[in-house]
Each structure stands twice: as C-alpha cells, then as structure tokens.
C-alpha positions as CSV (number, residue, x, y, z in Angstrom):
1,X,-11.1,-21.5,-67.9
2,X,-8.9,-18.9,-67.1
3,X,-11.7,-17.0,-65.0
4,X,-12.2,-20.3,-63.1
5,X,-8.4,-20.9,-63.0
6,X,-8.2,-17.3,-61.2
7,X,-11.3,-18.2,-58.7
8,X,-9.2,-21.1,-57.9
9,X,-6.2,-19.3,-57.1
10,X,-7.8,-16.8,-55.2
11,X,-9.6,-19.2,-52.8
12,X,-6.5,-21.2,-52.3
13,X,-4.4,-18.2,-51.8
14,X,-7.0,-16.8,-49.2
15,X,-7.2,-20.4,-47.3
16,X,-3.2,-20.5,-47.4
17,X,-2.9,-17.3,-45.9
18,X,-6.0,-18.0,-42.8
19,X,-4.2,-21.3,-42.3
20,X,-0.7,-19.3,-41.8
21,X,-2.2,-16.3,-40.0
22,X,-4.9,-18.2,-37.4
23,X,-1.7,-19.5,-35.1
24,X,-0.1,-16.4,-35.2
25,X,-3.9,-14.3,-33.8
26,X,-4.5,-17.2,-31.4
27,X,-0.5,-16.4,-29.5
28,X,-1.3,-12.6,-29.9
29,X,-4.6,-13.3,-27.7
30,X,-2.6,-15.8,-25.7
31,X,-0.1,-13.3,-25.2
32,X,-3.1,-10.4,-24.6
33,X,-4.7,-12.9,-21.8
34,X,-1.3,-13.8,-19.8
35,X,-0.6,-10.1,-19.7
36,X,-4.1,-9.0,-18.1
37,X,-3.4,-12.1,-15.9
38,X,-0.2,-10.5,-14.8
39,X,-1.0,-6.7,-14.4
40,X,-4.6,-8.4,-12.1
41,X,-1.6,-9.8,-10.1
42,X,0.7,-7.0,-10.4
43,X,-2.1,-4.4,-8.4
44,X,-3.0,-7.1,-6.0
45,X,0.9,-7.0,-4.6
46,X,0.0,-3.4,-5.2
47,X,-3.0,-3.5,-2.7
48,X,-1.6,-5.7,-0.4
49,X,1.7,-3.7,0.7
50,X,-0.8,-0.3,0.6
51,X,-4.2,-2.0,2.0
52,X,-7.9,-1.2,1.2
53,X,-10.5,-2.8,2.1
54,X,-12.3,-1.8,-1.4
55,X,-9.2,-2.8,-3.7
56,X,-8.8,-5.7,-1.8
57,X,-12.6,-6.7,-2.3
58,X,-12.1,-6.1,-6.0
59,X,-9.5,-8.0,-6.4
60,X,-9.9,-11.1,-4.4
61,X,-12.3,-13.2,-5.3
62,X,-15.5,-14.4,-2.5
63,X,-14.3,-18.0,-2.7
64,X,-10.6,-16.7,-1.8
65,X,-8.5,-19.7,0.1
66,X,-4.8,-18.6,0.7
67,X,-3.0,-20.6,2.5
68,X,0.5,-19.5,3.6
69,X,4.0,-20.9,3.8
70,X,3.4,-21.2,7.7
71,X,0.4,-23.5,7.1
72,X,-2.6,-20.8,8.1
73,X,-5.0,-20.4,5.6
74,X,-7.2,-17.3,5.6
75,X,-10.6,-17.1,3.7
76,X,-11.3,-13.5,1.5
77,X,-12.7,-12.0,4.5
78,X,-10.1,-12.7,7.5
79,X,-7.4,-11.9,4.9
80,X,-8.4,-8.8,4.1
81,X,-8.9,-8.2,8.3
82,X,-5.1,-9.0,8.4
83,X,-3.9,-7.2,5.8
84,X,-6.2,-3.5,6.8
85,X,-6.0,-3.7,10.0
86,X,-2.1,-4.1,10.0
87,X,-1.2,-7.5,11.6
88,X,0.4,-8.2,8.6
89,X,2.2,-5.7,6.6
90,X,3.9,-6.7,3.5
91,X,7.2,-4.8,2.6
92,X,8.9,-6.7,-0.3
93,X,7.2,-9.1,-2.6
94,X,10.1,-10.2,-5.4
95,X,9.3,-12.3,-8.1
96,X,12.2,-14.4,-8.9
97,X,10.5,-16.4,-11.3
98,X,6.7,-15.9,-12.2
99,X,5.0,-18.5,-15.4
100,X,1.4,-18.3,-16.2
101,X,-0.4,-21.3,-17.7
102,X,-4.2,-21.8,-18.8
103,X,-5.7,-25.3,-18.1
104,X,-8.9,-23.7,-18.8
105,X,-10.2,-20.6,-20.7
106,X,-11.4,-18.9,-17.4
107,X,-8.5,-20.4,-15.7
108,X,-5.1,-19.1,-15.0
109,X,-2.5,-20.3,-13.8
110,X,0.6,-19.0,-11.8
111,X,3.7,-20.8,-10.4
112,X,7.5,-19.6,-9.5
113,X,9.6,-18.3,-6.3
114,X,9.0,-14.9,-4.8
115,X,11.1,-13.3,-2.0
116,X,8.8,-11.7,0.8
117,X,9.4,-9.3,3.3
118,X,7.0,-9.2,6.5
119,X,6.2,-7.2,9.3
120,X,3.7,-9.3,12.0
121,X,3.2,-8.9,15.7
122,X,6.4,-11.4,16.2
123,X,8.7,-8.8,14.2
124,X,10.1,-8.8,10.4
125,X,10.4,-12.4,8.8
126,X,12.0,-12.9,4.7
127,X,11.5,-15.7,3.4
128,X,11.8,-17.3,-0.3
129,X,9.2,-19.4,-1.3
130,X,7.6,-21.5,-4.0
131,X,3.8,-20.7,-4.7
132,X,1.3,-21.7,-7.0
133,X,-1.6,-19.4,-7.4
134,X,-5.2,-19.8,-9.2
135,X,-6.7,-16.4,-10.9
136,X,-10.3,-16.9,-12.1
137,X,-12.6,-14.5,-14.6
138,X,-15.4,-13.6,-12.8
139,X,-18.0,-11.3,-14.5
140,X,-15.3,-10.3,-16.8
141,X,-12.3,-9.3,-14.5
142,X,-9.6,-11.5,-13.2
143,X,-10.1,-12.3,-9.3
144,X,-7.5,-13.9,-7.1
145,X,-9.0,-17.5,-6.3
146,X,-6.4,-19.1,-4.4
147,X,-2.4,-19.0,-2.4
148,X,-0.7,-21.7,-1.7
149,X,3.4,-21.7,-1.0
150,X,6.3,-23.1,0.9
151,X,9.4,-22.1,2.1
152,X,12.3,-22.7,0.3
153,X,15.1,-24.0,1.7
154,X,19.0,-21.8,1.9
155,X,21.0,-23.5,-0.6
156,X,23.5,-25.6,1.1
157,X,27.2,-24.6,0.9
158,X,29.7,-27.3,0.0
C-alpha cells in the first residue's frame, strides 16, 4: 500500500505542478512573441527614416497596403519608391502609446498614437495620429502587412 500510496502522490504532485506551471510557459512565449513583434517594428521605423531598398524589401511584406493619415495608400513597391528615392523622408516617429494583440497565431496586432515628423516636396508636416497596424509571419519572420491611421485632433482648450 504504501508503494502505491507513494505512486499516487507522485503523479498527483507532478499533474499539480504542470497544471500550475503551463499558464505561466504559455505568458513567457506570449511575452517572447510580442517582443519579436516589437523589435520587427522597431527596425522597420529603423529603415524607414535611413532607407534601403533591401531592408525595406525584407521587412515589408509583398501584399503591403499602407494607407496614410492623408488618405493615399501605397502598395510594397510604390512605398518603398517614396521612401528611397526621398519624396518622403521620415524624421521623428514617437510612440506615445504602442499595444500588441494576437487574434491569430500568425497574426499580430498593433494599435496606439505615434507623433511623426515629415519632410515631403510641400515642406515639413507633424502630425499625431492613431494607427492600427497588421504584422504577419511569413516563412518564419515577421513582415509588415498593413498601415492604416488618422490624424488626431489638438486637444481643445477650455
């Protein structure tokens, strides 16, 4: 009985301790996924304020769509046109807020208010906007799928 007793024990103390443990693996990948999400978008302000054609490639996926706060939307190719060949330079990209959420396991996710800083052919423009961006893995790397944001409006003074 008491060798039986101790298999018992054993068993339940291993099944306690996976129960208790599981939660606590699946945040640290959660954690280890949003993280990769963030340093993929971390190089791509990266590459956009120093342009490449190459790191651009890399990181945007083909099916790119970004659409800006002005209403254009540029496809993987004509963005990357824009951003090399210097019609649009970006200057300052701040995050003011920046969540990550994963409707999908190869699916990210990403939503807040940045502050951008522009030089295009009209001159300098800052604006703070709302976005919401989609990151996809393809072949194993995160790719930039999609832009879209909108101006935010100055906060009104009383």
């Amino acid at each position: 009985m008491t060798s039986e007793y101790s298999h018992t024990m054993k068993y339940t103390f291993t099944l306690l301790t996976a129960l208790l443990l599981a939660p606590l693996a699946s945040l640290h990948a959660a954690d280890d996924v949003r993280l990769a999400v963030q340093s993929a978008d971390d190089a791509r302000i990266a590459a956009m304020s120093s342009p490449t054609r190459d790191q651009l490639a890399a990181i945007f996926s083909d099916d790119l769509r970004y659409a800006h706060s002005t209403g254009a939307v540029d496809t993987k190719t004509s963005f990357i046109d824009t951003l090399t060949s210097g019609k649009t330079k970006y200057l300052r990209f701040d995050y003011l807020e920046r969540e990550f959420s994963f409707p999908a396991p190869d699916i990210a996710l990403m939503t807040g208010r940045v502050g951008i800083r522009a030089a295009t052919a009209e001159g300098e423009v800052e604006n703070a906007l709302s976005f919401l961006a989609v990151w996809r893995m393809e072949k194993g790397q995160w790719r930039f799928l999609a832009w879209q944001s909108c101006k935010l409006l100055p906060a009104s003074k009383p």
